[in-house]
C-alpha positions as CSV (number, residue, x, y, z in Angstrom):
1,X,-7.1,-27.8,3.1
2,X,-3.5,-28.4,2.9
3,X,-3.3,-24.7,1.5
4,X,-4.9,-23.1,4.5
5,X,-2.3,-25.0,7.1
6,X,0.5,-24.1,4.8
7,X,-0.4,-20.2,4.6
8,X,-0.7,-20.7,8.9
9,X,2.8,-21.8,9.5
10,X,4.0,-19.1,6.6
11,X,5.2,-16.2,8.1
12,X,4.4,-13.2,5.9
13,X,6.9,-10.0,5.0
14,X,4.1,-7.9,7.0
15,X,4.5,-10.0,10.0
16,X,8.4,-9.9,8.9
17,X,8.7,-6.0,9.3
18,X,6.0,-4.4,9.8
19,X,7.3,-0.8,10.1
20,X,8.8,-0.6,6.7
21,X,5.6,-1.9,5.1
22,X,3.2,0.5,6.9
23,X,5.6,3.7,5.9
24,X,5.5,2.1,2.4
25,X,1.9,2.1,2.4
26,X,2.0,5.9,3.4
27,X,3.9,7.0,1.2
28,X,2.2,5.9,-1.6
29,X,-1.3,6.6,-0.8
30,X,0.4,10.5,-0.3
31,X,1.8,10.1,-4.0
32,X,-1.3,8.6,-5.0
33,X,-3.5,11.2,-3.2
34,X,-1.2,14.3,-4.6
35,X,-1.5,13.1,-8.6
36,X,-4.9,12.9,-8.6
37,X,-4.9,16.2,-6.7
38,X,-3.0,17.5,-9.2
39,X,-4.8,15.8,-12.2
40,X,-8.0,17.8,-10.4
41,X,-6.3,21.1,-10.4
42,X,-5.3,21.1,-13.8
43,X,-8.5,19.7,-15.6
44,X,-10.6,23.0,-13.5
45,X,-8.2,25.0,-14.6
46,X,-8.1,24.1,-18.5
């Protein structure tokens, strides 16, 4: 229980900035999205 209230009265990065983490998280799904794109492309083509 003690965990719980301390977690409440934590704030977190996300709550810190929130803008920076959201573009983060953007940008690496796209990176994430674009090598396995890629990793498709060149397994069809082989």
């Amino acid at each position: 229980m003690a965990q719980l209230i301390k977690m409440f009265d934590h704030i977190s990065r996300y709550e810190d900035n929130i803008y920076q983490y959201t573009k983060n998280f953007i940008r690496l799904k796209e990176e994430k999205w674009e090598k396995l794109q890629k990793n498709w492309e060149q397994r069809i083509i082989s």
